[in-house]
DOVEX-872098 format. One record per atom (N, C-alpha, C): atom name; residue number from 0; x, y, z. Coordinates in Angstrom, 3 decimals, decimal comma, always signed. Atoms other than C-alpha are relative to their C-alpha. Last residue first. Example, Ala and Ser with C-alpha at 12.3 -4.5 7.8 and 13.67 -1.06 7.14 Angstrom:
<sites>
+-------+-----+----------+----------+----------+
: atome : num :     east :    north :       up :
+-------+-----+----------+----------+----------+
:     N :   1 :   -0,820 :   -1,190 :   -0,060 :
:    CA :   1 :  +13,670 :   -1,060 :   +7,140 :
:     C :   1 :   -0,770 :   +1,090 :   +0,730 :
:     N :   0 :   +0,890 :   -1,190 :   +0,000 :
:    CA :   0 :  +12,300 :   -4,500 :   +7,800 :
:     C :   0 :   +0,900 :   +1,200 :   +0,000 :
+-------+-----+----------+----------+----------+
</sites>
This chain:
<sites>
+-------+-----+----------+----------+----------+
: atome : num :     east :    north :       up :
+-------+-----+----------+----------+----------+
:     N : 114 :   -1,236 :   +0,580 :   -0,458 :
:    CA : 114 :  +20,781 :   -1,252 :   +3,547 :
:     C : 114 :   +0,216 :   -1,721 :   +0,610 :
:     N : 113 :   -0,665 :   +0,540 :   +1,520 :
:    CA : 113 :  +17,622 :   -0,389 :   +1,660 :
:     C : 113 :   +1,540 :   -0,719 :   +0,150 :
:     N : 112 :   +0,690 :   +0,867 :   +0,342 :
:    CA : 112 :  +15,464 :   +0,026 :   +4,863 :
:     C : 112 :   +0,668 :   -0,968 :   -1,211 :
:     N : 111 :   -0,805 :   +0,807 :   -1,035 :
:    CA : 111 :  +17,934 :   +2,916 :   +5,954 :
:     C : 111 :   -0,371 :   -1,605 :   +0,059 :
:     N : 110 :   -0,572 :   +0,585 :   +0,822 :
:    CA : 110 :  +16,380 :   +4,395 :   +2,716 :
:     C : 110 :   +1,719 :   -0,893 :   +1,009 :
:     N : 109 :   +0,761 :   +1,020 :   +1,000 :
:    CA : 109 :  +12,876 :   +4,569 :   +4,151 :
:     C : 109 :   +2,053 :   -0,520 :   -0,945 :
:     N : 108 :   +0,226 :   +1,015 :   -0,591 :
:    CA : 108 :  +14,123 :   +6,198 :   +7,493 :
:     C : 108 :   -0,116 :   -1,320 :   -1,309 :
:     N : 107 :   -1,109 :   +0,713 :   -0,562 :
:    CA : 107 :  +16,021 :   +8,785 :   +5,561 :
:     C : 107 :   -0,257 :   -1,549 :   +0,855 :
:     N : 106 :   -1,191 :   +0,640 :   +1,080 :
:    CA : 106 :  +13,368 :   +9,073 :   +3,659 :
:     C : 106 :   +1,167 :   -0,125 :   +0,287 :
:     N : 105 :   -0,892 :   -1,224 :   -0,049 :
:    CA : 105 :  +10,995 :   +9,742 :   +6,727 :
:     C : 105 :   +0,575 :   -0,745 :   -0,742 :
:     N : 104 :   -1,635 :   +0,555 :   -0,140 :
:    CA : 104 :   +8,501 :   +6,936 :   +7,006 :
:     C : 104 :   +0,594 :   +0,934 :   -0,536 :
:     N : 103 :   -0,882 :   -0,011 :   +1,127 :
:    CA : 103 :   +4,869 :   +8,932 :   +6,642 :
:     C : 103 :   +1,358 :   -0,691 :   +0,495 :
:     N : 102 :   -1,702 :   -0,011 :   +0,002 :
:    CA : 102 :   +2,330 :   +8,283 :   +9,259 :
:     C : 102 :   +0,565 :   +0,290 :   -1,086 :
:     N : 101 :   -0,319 :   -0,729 :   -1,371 :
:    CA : 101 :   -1,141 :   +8,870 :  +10,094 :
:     C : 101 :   +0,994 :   +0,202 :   -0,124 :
:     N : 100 :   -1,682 :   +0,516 :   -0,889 :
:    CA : 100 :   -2,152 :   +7,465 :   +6,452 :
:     C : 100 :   +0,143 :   +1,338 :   +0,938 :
:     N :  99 :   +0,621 :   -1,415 :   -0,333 :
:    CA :  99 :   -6,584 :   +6,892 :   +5,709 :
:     C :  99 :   +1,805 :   -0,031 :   +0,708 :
:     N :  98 :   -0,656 :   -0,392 :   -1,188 :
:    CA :  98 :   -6,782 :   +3,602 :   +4,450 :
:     C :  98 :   +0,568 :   +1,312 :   +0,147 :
:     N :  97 :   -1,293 :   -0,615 :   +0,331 :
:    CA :  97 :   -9,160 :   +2,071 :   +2,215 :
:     C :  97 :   +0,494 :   +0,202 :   +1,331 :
:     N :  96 :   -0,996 :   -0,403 :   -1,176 :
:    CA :  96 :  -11,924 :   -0,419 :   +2,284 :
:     C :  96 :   +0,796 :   +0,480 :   -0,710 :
:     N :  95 :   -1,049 :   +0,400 :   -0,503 :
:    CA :  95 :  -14,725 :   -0,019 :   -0,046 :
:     C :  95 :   +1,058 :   +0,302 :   +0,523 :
:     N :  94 :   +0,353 :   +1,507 :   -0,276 :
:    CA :  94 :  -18,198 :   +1,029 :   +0,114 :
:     C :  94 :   +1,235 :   -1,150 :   -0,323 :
:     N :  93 :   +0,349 :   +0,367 :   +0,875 :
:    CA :  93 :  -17,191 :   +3,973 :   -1,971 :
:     C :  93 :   -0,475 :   -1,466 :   +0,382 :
:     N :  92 :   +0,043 :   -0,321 :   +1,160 :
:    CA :  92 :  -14,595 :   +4,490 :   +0,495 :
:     C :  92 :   -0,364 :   -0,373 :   -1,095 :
:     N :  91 :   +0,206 :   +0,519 :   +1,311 :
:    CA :  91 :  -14,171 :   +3,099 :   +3,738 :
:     C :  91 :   -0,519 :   +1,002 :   -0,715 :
:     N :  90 :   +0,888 :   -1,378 :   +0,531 :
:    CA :  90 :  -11,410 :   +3,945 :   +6,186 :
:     C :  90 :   -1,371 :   -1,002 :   -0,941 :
:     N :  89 :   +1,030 :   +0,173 :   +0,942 :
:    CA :  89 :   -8,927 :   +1,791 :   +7,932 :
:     C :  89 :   -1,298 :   +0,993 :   -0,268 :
:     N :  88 :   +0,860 :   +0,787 :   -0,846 :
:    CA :  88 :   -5,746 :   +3,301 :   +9,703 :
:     C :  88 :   -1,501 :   -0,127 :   -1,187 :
:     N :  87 :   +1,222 :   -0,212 :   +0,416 :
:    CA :  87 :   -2,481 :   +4,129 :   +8,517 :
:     C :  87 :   -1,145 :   -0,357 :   +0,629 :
:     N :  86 :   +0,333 :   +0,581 :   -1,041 :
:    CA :  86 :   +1,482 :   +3,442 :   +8,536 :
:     C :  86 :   -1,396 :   +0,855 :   -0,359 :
:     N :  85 :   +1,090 :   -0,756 :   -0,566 :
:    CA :  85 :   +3,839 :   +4,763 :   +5,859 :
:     C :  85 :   -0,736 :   -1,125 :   +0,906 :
:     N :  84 :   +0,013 :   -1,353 :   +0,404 :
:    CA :  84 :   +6,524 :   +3,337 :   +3,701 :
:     C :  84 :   -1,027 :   +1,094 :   +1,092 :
:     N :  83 :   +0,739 :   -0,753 :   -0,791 :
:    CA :  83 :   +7,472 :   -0,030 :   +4,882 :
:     C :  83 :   -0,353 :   +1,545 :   -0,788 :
:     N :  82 :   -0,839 :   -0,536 :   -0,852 :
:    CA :  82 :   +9,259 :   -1,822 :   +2,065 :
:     C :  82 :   -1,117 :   +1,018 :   +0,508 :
:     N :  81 :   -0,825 :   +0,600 :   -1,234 :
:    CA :  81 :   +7,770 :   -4,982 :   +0,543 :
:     C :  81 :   +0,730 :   +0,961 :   +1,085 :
:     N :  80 :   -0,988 :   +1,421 :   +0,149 :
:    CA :  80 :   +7,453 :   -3,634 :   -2,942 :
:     C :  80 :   +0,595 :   -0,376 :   +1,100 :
:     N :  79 :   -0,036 :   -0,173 :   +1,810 :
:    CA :  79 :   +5,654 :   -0,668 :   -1,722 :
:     C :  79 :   +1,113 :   -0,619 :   +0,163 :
:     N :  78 :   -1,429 :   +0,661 :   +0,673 :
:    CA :  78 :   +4,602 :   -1,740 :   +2,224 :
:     C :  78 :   -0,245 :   +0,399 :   -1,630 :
:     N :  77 :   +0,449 :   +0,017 :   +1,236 :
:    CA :  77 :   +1,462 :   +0,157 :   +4,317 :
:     C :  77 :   +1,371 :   -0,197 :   -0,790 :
:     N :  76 :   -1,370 :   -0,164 :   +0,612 :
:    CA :  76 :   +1,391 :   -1,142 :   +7,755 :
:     C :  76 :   -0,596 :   +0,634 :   -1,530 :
:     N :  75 :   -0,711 :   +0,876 :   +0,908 :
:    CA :  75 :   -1,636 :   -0,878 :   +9,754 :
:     C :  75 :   +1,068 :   +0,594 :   -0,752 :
:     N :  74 :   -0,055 :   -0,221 :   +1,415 :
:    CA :  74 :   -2,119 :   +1,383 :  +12,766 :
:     C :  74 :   +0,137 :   -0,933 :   -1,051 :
:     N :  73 :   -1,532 :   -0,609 :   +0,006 :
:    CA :  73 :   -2,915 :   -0,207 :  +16,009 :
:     C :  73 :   -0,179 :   +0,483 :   -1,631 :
:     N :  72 :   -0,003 :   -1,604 :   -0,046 :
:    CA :  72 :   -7,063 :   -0,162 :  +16,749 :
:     C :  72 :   +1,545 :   +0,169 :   -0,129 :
:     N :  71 :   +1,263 :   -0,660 :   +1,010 :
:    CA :  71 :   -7,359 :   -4,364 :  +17,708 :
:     C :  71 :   +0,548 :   +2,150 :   -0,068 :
:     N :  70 :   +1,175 :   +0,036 :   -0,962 :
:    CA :  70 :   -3,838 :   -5,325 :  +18,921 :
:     C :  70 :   -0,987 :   +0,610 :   -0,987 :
:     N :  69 :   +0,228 :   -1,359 :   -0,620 :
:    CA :  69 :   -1,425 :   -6,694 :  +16,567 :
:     C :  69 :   -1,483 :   +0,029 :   +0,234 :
:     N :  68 :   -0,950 :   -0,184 :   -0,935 :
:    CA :  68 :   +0,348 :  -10,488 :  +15,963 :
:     C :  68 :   -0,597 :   +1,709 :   +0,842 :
:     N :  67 :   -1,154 :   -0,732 :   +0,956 :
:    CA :  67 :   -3,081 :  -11,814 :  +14,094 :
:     C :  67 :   +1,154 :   +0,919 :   +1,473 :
:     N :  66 :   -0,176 :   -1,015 :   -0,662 :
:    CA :  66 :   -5,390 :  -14,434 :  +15,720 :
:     C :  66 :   +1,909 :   +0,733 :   -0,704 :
:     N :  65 :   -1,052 :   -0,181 :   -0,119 :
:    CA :  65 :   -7,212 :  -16,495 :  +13,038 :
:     C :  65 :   +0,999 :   +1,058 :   +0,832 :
:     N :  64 :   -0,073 :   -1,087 :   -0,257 :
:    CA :  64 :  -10,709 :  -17,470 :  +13,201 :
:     C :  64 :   +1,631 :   -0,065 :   +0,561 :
:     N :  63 :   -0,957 :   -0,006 :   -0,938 :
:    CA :  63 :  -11,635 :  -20,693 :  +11,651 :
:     C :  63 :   +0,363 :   +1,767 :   +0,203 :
:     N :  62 :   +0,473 :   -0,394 :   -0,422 :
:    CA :  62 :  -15,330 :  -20,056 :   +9,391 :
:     C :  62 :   +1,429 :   -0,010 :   +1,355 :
:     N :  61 :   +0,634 :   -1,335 :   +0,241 :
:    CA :  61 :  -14,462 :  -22,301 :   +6,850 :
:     C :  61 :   -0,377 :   +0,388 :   +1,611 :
:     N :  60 :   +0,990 :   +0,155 :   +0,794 :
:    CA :  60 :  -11,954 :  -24,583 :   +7,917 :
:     C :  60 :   -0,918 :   +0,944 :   +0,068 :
:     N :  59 :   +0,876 :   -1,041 :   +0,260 :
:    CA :  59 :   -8,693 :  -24,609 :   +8,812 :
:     C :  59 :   -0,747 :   -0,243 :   -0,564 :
:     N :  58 :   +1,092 :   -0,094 :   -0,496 :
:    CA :  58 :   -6,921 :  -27,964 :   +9,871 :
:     C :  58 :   -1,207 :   +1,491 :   +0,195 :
:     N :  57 :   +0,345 :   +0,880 :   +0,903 :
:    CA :  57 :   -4,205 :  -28,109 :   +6,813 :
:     C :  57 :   -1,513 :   +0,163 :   +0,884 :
:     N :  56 :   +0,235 :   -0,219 :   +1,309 :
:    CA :  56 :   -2,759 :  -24,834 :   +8,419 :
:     C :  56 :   -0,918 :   -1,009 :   -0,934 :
:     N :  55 :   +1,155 :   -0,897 :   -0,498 :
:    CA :  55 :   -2,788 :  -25,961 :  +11,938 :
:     C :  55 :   -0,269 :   +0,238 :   -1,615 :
:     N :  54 :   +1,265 :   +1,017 :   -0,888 :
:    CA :  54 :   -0,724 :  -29,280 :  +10,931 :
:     C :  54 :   -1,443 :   +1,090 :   -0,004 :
:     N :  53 :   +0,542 :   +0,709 :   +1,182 :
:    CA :  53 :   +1,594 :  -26,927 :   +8,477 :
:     C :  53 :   -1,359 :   -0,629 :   +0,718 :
:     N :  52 :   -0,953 :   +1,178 :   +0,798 :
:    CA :  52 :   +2,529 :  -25,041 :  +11,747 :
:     C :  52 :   -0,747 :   -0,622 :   -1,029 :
:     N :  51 :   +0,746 :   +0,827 :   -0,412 :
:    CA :  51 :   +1,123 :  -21,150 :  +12,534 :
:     C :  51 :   +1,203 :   -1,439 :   -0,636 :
:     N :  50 :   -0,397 :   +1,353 :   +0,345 :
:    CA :  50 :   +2,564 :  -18,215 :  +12,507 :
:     C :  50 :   -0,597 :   -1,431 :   +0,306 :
:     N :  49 :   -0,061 :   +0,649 :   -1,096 :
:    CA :  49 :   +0,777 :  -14,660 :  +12,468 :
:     C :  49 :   +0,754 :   -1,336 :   -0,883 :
:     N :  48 :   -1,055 :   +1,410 :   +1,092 :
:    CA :  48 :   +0,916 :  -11,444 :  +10,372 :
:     C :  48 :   -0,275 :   -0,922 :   +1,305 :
:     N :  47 :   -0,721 :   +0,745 :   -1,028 :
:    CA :  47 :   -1,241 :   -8,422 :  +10,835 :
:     C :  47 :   +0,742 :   -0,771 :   -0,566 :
:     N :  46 :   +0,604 :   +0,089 :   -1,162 :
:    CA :  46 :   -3,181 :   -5,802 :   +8,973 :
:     C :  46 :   +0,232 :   -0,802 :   +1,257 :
:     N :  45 :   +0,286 :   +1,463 :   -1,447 :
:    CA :  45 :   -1,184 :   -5,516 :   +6,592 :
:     C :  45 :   -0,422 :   +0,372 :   +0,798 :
:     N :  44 :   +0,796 :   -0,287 :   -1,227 :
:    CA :  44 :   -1,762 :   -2,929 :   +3,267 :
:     C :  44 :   -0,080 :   -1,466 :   +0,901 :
:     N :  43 :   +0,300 :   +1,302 :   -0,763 :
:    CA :  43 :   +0,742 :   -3,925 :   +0,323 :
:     C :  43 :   -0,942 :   +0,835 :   +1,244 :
:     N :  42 :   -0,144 :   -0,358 :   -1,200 :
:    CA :  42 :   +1,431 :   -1,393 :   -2,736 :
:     C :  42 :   -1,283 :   -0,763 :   +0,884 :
:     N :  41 :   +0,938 :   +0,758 :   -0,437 :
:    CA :  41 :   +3,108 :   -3,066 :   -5,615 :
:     C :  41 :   +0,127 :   +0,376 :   +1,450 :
:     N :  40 :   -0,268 :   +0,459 :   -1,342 :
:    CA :  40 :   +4,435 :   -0,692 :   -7,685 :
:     C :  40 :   -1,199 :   -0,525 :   +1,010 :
:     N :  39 :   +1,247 :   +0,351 :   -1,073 :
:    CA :  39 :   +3,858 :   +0,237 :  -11,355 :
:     C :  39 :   +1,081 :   -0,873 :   +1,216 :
:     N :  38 :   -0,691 :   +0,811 :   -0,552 :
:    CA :  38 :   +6,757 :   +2,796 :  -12,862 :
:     C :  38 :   -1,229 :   -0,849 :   +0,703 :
:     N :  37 :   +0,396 :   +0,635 :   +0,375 :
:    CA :  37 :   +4,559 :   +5,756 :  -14,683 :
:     C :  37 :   +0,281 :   -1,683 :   +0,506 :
:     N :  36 :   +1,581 :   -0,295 :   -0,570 :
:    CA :  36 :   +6,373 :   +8,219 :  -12,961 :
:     C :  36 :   -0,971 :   -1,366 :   +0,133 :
:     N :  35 :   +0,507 :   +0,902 :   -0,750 :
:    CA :  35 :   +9,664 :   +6,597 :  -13,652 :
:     C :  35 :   -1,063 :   -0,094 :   +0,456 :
:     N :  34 :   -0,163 :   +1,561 :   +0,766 :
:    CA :  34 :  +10,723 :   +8,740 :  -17,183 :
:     C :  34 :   -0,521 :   -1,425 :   +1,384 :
:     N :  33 :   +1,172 :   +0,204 :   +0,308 :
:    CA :  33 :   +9,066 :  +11,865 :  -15,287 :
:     C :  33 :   +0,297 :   -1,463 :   -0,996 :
:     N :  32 :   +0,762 :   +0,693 :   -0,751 :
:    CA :  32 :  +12,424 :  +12,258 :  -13,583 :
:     C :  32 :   -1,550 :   -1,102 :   +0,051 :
:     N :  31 :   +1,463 :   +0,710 :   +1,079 :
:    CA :  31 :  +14,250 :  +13,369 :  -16,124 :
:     C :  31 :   -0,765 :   -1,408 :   +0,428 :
:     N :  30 :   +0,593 :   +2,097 :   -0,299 :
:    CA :  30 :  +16,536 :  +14,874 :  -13,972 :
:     C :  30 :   -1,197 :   -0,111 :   -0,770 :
:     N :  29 :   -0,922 :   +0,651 :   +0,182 :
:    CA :  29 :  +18,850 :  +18,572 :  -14,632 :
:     C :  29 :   -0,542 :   -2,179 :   +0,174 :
:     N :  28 :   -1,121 :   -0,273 :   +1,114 :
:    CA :  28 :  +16,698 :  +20,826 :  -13,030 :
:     C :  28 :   +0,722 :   -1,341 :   +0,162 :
:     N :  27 :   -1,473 :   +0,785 :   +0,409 :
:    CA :  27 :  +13,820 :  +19,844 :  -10,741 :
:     C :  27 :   +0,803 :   +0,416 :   -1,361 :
:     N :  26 :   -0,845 :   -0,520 :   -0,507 :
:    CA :  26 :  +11,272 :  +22,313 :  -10,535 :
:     C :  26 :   +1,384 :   -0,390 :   -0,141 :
:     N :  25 :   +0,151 :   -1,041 :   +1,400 :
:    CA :  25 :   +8,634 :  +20,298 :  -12,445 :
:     C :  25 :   +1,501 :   +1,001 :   +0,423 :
:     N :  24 :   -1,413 :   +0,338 :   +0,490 :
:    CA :  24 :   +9,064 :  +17,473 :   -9,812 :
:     C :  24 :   +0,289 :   +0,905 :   -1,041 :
:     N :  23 :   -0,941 :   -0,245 :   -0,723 :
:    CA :  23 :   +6,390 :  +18,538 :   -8,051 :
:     C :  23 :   +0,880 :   +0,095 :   -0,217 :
:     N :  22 :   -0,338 :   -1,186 :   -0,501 :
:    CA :  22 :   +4,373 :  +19,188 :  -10,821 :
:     C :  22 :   +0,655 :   +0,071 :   +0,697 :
:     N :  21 :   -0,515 :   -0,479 :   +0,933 :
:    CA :  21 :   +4,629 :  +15,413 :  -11,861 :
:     C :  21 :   +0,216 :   +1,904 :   +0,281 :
:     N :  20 :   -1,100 :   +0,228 :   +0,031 :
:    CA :  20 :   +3,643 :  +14,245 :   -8,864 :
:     C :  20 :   +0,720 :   +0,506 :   -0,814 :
:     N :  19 :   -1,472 :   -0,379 :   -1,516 :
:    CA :  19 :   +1,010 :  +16,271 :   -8,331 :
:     C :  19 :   +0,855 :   -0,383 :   +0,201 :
:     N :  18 :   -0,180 :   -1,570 :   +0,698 :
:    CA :  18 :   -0,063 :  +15,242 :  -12,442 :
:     C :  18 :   +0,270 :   +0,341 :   +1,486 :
:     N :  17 :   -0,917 :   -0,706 :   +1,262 :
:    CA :  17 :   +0,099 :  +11,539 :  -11,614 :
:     C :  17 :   +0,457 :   +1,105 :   +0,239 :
:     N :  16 :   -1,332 :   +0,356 :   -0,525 :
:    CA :  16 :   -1,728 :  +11,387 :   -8,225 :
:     C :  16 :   +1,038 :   +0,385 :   -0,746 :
:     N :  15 :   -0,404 :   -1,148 :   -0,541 :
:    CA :  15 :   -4,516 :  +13,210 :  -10,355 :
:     C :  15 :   +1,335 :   -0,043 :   +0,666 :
:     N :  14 :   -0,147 :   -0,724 :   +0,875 :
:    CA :  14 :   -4,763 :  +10,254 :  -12,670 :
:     C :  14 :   +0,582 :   +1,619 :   +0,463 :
:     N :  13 :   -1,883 :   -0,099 :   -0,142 :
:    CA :  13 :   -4,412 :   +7,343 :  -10,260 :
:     C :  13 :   +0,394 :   +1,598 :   -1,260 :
:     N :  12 :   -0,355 :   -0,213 :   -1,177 :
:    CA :  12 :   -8,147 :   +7,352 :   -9,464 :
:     C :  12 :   +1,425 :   +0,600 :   +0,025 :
:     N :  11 :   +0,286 :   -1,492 :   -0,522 :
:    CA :  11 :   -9,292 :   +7,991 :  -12,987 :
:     C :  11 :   +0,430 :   +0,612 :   +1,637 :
:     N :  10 :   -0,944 :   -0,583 :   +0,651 :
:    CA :  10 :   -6,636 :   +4,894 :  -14,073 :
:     C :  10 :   -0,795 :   +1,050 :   +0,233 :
:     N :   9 :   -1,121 :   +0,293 :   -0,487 :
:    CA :   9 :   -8,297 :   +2,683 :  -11,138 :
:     C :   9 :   +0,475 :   +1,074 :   -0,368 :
:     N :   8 :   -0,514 :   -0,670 :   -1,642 :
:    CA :   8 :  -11,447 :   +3,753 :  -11,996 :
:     C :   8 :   +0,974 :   -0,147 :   +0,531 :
:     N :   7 :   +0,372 :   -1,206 :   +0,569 :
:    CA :   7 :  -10,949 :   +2,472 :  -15,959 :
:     C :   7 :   -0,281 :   +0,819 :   +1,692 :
:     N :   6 :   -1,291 :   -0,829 :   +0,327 :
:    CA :   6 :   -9,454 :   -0,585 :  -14,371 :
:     C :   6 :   -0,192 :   +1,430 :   -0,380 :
:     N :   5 :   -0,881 :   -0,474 :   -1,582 :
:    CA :   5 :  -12,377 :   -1,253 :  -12,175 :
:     C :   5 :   +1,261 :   +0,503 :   -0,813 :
:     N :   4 :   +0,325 :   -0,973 :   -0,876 :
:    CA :   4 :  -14,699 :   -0,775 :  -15,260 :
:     C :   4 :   +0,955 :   +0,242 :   +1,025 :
:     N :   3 :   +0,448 :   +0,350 :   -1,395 :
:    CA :   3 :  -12,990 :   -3,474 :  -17,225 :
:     C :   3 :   -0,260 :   +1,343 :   +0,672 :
:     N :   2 :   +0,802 :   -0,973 :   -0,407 :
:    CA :   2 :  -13,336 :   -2,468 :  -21,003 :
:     C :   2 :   -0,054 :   +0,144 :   +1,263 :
:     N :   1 :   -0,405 :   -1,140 :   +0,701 :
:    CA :   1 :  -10,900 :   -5,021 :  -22,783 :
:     C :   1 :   -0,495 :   +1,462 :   +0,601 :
:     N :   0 :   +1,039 :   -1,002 :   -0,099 :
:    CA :   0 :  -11,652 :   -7,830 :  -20,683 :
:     C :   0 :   +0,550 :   +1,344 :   -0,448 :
+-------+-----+----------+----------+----------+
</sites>
C-alpha cells in the first residue's frame, strides 16, 4: 500500500517529536547526534502478563477471560525494545487508545537496566 493513511498519521504524529528532539540536542557540541534521531524503536505498552500451562492455552475459546498479574487502575508499563522506560495510564485519542505517562525512569535508572 503505497498511500496508507495510518502511515501518513503516523509520520504527522511523529513529526513534531522529531524537531523537539532535534532542538534539544542543538546545543550539543561536539555529537552528531541527529545521525540516530531517525532510529525506529519498538515501543511496547503492558497491561499485564500472566502464566498459564500449554493445557489452559489449547482450552481458550472465544470469549475466555484471562486474569492478568496487576490490579484494575495500576499504571501500565511502557517498554522501548523491551526496556522499561516510563509507566502511564490509559487515555483515548481520536477514538483510540493511548497512554497518558505519570512516570519517567530516571537514566540512571534506565541504564542500570543495561547491566
Amino acid at each position: 500500500m503505497a498511500n496508507d493513511p495510518l502511515d501518513n498519521a503516523e509520520d504527522q504524529a511523529e513529526a513534531p517529536v522529531k524537531a523537539a528532539a532535534a532542538e534539544k540536542l542543538s546545543p550539543i557540541k561536539d555529537r552528531n547526534l541527529n545521525l540516530i534521531l531517525d532510529i525506529p524503536l519498538k515501543v511496547t505498552v503492558e497491561l499485564g502478563r500472566t502464566k498459564m500451562a500449554v493445557s489452559e492455552l489449547l482450552n481458550l475459546t472465544q470469549g475466555s477471560v484471562l486474569e492478568l498479574s496487576k490490579l484494575a487502575g495500576e499504571p501500565m508499563e511502557v517498554l522501548v525494545n523491551g526496556k522499561l522506560i516510563a509507566r502511564g495510564e490509559a487515555v483515548v485519542v481520536n477514538e483510540k487508545f493511548g497512554v497518558r505517562l505519570t512516570d519517567i525512569i530516571s537514566p540512571s535508572e534506565r541504564i542500570e537496566q543495561l547491566k
